[in-house]
Structures are given as C-alpha cells and as structure tokens.
C-alpha positions as CSV (number, residue, x, y, z in Angstrom):
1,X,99.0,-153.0,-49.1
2,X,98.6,-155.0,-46.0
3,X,96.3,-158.0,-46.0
4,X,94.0,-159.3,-43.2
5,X,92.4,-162.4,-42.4
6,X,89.3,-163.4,-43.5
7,X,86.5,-164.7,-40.9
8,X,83.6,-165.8,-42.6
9,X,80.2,-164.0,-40.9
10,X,76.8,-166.0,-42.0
11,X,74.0,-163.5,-42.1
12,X,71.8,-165.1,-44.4
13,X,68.5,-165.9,-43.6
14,X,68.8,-169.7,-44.2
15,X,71.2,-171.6,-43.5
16,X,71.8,-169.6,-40.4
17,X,74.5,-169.8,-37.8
18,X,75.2,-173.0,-36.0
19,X,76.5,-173.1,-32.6
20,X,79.4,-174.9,-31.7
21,X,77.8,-176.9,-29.3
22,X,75.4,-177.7,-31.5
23,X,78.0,-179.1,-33.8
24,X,79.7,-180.8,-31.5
25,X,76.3,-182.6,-30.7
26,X,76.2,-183.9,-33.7
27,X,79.6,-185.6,-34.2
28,X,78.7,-187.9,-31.3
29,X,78.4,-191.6,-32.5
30,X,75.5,-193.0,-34.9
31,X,73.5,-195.4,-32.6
32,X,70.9,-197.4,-34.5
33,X,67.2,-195.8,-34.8
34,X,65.1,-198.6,-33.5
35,X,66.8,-198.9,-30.2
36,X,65.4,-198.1,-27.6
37,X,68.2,-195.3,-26.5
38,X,67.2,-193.3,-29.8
39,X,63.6,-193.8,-28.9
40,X,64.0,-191.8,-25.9
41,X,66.2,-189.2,-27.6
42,X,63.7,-188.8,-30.1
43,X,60.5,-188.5,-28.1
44,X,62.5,-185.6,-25.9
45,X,63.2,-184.1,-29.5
46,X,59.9,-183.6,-30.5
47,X,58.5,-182.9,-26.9
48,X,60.5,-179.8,-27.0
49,X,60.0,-179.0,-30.7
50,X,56.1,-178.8,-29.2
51,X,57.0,-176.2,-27.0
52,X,58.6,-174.4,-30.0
53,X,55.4,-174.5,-32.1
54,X,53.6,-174.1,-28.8
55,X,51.3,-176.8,-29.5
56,X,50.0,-180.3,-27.9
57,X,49.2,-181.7,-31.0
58,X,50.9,-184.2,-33.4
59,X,54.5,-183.3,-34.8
60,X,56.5,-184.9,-36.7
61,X,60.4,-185.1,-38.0
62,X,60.7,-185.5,-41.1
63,X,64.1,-186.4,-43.0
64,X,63.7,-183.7,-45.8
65,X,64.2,-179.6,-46.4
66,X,61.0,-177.5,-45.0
67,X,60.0,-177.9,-48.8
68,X,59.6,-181.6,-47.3
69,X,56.7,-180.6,-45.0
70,X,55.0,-178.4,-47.1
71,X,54.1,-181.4,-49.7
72,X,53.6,-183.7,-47.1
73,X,50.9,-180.7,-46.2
74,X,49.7,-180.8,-49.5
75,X,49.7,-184.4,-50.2
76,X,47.6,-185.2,-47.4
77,X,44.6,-182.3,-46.7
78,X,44.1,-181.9,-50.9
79,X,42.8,-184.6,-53.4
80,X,43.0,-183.9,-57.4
81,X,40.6,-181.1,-58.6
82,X,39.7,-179.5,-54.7
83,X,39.9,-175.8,-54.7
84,X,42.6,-173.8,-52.1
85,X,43.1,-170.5,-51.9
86,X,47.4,-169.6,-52.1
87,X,48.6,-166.3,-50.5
88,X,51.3,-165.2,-53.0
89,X,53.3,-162.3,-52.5
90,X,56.8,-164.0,-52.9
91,X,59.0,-167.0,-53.9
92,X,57.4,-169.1,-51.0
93,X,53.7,-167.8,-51.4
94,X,54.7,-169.1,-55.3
95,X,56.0,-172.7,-54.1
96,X,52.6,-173.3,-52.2
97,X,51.0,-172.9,-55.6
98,X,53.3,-175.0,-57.6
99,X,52.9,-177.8,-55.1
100,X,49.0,-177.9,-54.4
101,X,49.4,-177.3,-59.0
102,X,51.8,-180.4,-59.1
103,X,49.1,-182.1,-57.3
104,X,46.1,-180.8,-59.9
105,X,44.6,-179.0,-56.7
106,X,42.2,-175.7,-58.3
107,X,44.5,-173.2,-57.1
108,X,43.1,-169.9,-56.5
109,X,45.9,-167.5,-55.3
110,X,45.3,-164.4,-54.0
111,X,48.6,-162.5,-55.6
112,X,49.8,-159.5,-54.4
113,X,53.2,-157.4,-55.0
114,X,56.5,-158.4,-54.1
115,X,56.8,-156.5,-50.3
116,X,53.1,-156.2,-49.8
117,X,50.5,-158.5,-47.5
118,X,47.5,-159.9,-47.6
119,X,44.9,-158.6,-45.1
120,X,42.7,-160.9,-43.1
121,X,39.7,-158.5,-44.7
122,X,41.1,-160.1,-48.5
123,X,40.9,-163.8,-47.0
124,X,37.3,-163.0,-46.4
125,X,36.6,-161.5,-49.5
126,X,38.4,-164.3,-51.5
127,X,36.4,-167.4,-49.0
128,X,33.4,-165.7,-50.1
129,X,33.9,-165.9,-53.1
130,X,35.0,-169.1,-53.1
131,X,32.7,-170.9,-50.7
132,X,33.9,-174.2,-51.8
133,X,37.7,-174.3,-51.2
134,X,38.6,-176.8,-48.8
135,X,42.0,-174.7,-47.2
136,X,44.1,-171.4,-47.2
137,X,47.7,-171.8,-47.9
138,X,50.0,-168.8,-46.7
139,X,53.5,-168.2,-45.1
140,X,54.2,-166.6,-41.6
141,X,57.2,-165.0,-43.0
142,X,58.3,-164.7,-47.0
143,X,61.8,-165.0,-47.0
144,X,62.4,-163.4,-50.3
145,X,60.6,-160.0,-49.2
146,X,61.2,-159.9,-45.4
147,X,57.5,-159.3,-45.2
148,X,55.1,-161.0,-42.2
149,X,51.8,-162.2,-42.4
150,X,48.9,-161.9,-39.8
151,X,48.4,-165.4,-39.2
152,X,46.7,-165.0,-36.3
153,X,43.9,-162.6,-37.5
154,X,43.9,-164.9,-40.8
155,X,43.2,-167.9,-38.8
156,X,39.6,-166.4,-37.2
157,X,38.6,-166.1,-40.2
158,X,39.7,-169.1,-42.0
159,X,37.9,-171.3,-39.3
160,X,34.8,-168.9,-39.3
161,X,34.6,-170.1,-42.9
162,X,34.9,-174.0,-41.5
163,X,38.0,-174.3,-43.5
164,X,42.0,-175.6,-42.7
165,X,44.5,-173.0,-42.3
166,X,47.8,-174.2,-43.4
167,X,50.7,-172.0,-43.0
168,X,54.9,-172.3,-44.0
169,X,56.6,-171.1,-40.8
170,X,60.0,-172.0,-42.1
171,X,61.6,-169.1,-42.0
172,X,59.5,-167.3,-39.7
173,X,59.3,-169.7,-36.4
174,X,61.0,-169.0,-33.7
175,X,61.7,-165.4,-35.0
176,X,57.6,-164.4,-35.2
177,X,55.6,-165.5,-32.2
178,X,53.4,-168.3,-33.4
179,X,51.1,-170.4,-31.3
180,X,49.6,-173.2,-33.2
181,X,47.1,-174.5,-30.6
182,X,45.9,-171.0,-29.4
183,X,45.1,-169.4,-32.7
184,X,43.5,-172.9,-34.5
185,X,46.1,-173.6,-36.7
186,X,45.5,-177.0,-38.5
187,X,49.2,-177.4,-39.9
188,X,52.0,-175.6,-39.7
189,X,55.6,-176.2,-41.6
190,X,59.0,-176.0,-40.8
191,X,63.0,-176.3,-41.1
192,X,65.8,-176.9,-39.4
193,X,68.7,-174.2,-40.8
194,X,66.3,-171.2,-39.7
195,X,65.7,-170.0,-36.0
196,X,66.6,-173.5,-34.6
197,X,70.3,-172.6,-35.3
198,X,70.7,-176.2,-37.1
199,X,72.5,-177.5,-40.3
200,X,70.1,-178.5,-43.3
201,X,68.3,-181.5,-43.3
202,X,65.3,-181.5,-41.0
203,X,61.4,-180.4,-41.5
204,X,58.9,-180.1,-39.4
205,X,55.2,-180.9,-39.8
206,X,52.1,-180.4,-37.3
207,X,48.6,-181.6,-37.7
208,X,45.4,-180.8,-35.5
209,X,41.9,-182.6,-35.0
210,X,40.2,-180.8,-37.9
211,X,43.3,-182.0,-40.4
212,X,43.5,-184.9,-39.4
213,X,39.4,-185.5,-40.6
214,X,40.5,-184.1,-44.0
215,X,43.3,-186.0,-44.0
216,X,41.2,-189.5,-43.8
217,X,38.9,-188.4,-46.9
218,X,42.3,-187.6,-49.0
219,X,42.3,-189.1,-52.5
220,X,46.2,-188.4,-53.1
221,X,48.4,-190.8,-53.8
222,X,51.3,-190.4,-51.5
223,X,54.1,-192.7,-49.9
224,X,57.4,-191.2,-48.0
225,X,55.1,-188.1,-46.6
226,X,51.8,-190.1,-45.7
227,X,51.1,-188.5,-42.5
228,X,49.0,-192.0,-41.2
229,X,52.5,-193.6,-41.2
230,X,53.9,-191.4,-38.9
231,X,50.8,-191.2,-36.7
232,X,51.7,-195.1,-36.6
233,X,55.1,-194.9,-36.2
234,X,57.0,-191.4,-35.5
235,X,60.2,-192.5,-37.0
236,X,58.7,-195.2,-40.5
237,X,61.7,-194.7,-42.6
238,X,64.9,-193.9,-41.2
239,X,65.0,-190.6,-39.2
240,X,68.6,-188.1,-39.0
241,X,69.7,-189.7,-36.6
242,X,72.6,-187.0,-35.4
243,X,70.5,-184.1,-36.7
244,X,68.0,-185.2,-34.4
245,X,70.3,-185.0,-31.5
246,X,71.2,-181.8,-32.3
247,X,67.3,-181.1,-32.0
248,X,67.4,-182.1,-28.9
249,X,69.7,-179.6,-27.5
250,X,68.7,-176.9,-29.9
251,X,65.4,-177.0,-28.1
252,X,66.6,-177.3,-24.5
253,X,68.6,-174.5,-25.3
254,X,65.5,-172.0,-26.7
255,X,63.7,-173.5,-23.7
256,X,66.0,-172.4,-21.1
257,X,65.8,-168.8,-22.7
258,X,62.2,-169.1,-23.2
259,X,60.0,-168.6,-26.3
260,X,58.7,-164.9,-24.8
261,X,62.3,-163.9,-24.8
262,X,63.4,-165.2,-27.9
263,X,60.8,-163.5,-29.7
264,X,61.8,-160.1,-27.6
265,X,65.5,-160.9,-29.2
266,X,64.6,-161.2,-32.7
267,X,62.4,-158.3,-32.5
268,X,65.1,-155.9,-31.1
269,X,67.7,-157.5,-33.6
270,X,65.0,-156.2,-35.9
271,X,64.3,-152.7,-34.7
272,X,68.3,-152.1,-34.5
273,X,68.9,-153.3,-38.4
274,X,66.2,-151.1,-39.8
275,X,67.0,-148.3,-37.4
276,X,71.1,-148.4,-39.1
277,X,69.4,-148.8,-42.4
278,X,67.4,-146.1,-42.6
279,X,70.0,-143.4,-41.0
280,X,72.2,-144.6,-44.4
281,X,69.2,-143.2,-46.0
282,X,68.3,-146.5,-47.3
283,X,64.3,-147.8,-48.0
284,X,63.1,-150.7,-46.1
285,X,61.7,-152.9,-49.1
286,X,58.8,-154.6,-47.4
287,X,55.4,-153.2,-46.4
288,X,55.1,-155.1,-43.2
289,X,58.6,-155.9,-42.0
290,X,58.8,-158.7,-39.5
291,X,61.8,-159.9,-37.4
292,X,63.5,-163.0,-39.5
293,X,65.1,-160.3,-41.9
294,X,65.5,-156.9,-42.9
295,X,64.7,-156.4,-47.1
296,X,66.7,-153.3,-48.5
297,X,65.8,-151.5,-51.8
298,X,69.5,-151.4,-53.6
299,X,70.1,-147.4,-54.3
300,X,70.3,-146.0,-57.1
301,X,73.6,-146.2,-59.3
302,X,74.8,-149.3,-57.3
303,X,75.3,-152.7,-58.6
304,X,73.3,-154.9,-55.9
305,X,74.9,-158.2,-57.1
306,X,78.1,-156.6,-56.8
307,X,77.5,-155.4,-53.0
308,X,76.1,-158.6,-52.4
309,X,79.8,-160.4,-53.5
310,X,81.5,-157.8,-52.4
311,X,80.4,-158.6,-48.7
312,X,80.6,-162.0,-49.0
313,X,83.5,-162.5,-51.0
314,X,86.3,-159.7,-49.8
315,X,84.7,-158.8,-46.6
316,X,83.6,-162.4,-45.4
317,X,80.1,-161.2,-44.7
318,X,77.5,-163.4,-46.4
319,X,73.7,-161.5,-46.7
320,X,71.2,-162.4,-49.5
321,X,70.4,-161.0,-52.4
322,X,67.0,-160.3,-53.9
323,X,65.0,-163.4,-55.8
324,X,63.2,-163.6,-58.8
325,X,62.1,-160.3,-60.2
326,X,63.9,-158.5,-57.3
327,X,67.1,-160.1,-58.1
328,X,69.4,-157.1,-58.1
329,X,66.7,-155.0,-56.8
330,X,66.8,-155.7,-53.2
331,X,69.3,-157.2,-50.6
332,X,68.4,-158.8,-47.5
333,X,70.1,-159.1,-43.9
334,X,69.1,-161.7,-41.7
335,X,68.6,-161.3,-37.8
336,X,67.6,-165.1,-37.6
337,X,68.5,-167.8,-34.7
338,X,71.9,-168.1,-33.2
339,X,72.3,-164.0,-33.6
340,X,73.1,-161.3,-30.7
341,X,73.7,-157.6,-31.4
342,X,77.4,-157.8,-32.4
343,X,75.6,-159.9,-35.4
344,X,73.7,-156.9,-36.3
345,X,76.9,-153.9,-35.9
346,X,78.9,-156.2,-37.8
347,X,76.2,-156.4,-40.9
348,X,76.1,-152.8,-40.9
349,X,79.8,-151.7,-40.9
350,X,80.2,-154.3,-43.9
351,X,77.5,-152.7,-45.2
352,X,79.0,-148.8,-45.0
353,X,81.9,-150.4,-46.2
354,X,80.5,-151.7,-49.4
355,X,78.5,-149.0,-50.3
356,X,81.4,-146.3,-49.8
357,X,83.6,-148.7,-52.1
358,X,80.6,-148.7,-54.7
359,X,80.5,-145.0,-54.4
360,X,77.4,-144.5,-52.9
361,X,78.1,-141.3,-50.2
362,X,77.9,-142.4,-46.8
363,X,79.4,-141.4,-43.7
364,X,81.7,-144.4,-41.7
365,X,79.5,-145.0,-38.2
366,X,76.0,-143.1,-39.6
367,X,74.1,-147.0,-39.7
368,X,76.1,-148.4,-36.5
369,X,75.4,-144.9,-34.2
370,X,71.0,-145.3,-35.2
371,X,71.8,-149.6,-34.3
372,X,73.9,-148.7,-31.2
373,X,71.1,-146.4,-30.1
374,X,68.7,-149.0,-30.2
375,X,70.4,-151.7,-28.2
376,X,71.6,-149.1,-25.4
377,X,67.9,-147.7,-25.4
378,X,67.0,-151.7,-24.9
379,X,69.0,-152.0,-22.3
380,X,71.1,-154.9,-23.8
C-alpha cells in the first residue's frame, strides 16, 4: 500500500493556527524591556488590543495563560467570605468557581447542563435572590461545550442590580462580537492562542471605573496579579517580550480586516461546519452554538476517542475531544482565528473519512456538498 505524507492540520480550539508571519515576528532579536524602543512597541500593542476588546479603558498584558487573568480578576474585585454568583455550564464556568473557592469567596453558581445557557431572566432571578453578592462571573464562549452566552443582555441586568459583570472571553473574543465599553462590562479576560492567532503565553485583562472602586476596597492578598501595579506601571515584572511583538502585528493585522468583518468570518466558518455536520446526520451538541467551535454528539457505536486519534494521528488533522463528563461523548471542531474556508472542507473530509473507517455509513462529499453550499451562497 502506498504511503502519503503527513501535513499536520490544527483545528483545535486552542492553541490555534499561527501565521507565518506572525512567527517570524517573533524570532526577531530580544531587546531589553525598559528601553525606551520596547516602550513604544508595547504601548502600540495594547493600543490595538483596545480596539480588539473595543474598549477605552485600562488593559493590561500579562505574562501568564488566560487562566492568568481570570485570578488576577478574582484576586482583585473579591475579598474572603463576599458572595458572587458563577455561571457554570462547563469546564470554564467550573474554573471561575474554583478560583473565586480558592480564594474563600461565597460562591453561588448558577449550574446548568453541559450544552445549555443561562438566560439573562436566571441572572435576575439568582441577583434577587442574592441581593448581596458583589459580581457575576460567566464566560462569553465555553470551550468545552461550543455553547455562547448573552453577555450583552446579562450585562443590563447585572448593572441594573449595581453589581460588576466579569466575563472569560478567552476563547470567545475575537470570534463573538464583544464590546466592553458599549455594553458596561467591568472586566473582561483573555488569551493569546485563541482568535489572536498567537502561540501560548499571553493574557489579557480589562478593568472599567466601577472595578476599579471595588478593586480599592479588596481585602485579598495578592502580588504578581495586583492590578494597582500595573495601573503604575504597565510592564512591573518582566513582560514577553517577543510575544508582545507578535501582538503587535497580530492586531494591525485584525485591524486592517476590521473587527465587523472578522466577526462576519467566524460566523460563516460557523454556519458552513454545522451545515456539513448535520447533512452527515450528526447532532449539534450545544443549545446555543456560537462561532469559536462547532460541539458534535459522537454517534452511536463509534469510539469518540478513537475518531479523535484517528484524525490526529493517521490523518494529521488535530480537533478536540469532549472534557470531563463528555469525554468520549462529544468532539469538537474549531473555526477559531487564523482559519478560511479550506480550514473548514478540510475538517470535514477528515471527518467522513474517520467515521467511514469506524463504520459509521456515510456517503464521501454528503458534509463537504451542505459546507460548499454555504460558502458559495456567502459569496466567498
């Protein structure tokens, strides 16, 4: 039997694709962080990051995973025995509770099922209830489920209750519109390996007006992530240097094609993956799909680890499996950052061709015709 190369596809929906000259922007030479050539670099970084977030407000880089930014969130708007409500519907909605529970914060979380959302009617309900919690924790996007959140409508009504809104746009940024300044969002979280189309290493942290008040009352401990040192000093410690030039570009680059139409992208990346999903006669997983990834229930009578390898390991496609309970249950296919429709038709041929191997009855082209038809009826 002949044998073919093997070029490695990364459909994942973190780390996601890097481009090369995004690469190659990092291999440029270390220059020293307090001169005042990185200075400049680094003040253009964030400027454009801004954009990104579509906010005016403070921003910070921070050496560190999103995970990074979420405690600094944590460590600064909660002190020991303050109630916040946790939106919890996934591995991300359950790492907002085990940081604000790390921190002996009264964690109330409003749980839901793997797939499902919360409704901006619940975070009514639940601030009723609880007229005394100082902040609601969610997630724009939960990676492990594919599903996205309301933030906007959940943000009325957080501040109609007088309280922060703090939300983990890792995954979702960039892919989800998001406008921190027009919808009142008092911090909002990020990473680098998602929809900036970066390696590993950075997160991002925002703070507005009404934060920053909390923030000055805080009775947590905290060092590395004390937001007050980098209202001081944007850079305290010693920033990525190289990662932050790749910043740089990264968002000249989602500049020039402009948040509007990135957004537009993702979303018809989305539509076209579901669309050649579903004509395999395959159920969407989450109740609220968004456009950072498309959650698959595994059929019946196939191993979903085994596709999952399969793709990855003889096929040289790499998608995501399920986590936690869904491990096995669910797989997940990213449309995320550096991505274009070829992207998407190469996902699912790799995908017909794992499931024909695994012996679930599919005809070759039924997923790539329902995607084609999508990008032709887009006119891209």
């Amino acid at each position: 039997m002949a044998k073919m190369i093997k070029k490695n596809y990364l459909l994942a929906p973190g780390p996601t694709p890097v481009p090369t000259d995004l690469l190659l922007e990092g291999a440029q030479e270390t220059i020293h962080h307090r001169t005042p050539q990185f200075k400049k670099i680094m003040e253009e970084a964030i400027e454009g990051t801004k954009y990104v977030f579509q906010t005016n407000k403070d921003l910070f880089l921070l050496a560190s995973s999103g995970t990074g930014a979420m405690e600094m969130a944590v460590v600064n708007l909660v002190s020991p025995g303050e109630k916040v409500l946790v939106v919890v519907s996934g591995k991300f909605g359950e790492r907002w509770q085990q940081i604000c529970e790390t921190y002996d914060a009264n964690v109330v979380p409003i749980e839901l099922e793997y797939g499902d959302y919360a409704t901006p009617e619940i975070i009514d309900e639940k601030l009723k209830e609880h007229p005394d919690a100082v902040a609601v924790f969610t997630t724009l996007s939960e990676t492990s489920t594919g599903t996205v959140m309301d933030i906007e409508a959940f943000a009325k009504v957080v501040k109609a209750h007088g309280k922060l809104i703090v939300v983990d746009a890792i995954s979702g940024l960039i892919a989800q519109p998001l406008k921190t300044d027009e919808w009142n969002l008092d911090v909002v979280v990020a990473g680098s390996q998602k929809g900036f189309m970066l390696p590993p290493g950075l997160g991002f942290i925002t703070f507005s007006e009404d934060a920053w008040e909390k923030a000055k009352q805080n009775k947590t401990p905290s060092y590395y992530f004390n937001a007050f040192a980098y209202k001081k000093n944007p850079a305290p410690y010693t920033p990525a240097v190289n990662l932050i030039y790749q910043l740089k570009k990264a968002v000249e680059m989602l500049k020039e094609e402009g948040m509007e139409n990135v957004w537009e992208r993702h979303r018809i990346l989305a539509d076209a993956t579901r669309a050649g999903v579903k004509a395999l006669g395959l159920e969407l997983f989450s109740k609220r799909p968004g456009n950072v990834l498309t959650a698959v229930k595994v059929p019946e009578n196939v191993d979903g680890g085994k596709l999952v390898s399969l793709m990855r390991d003889e096929y040289g496609v790499t998608i995501a499996g399920g986590q936690g309970s869904m491990k096995g249950k669910i797989f997940r296919i990213a449309h995320l950052g550096y991505m274009s429709k070829f992207d998407t038709i190469i996902a699912i041929s790799a995908l017909e061709m794992a499931l024909r191997k695994l012996g679930y009855d599919v005809d070759y082209g039924t997923g790539l015709k329902a995607a084609e038809e999508v990008f032709e009826r887009e006119g891209v």
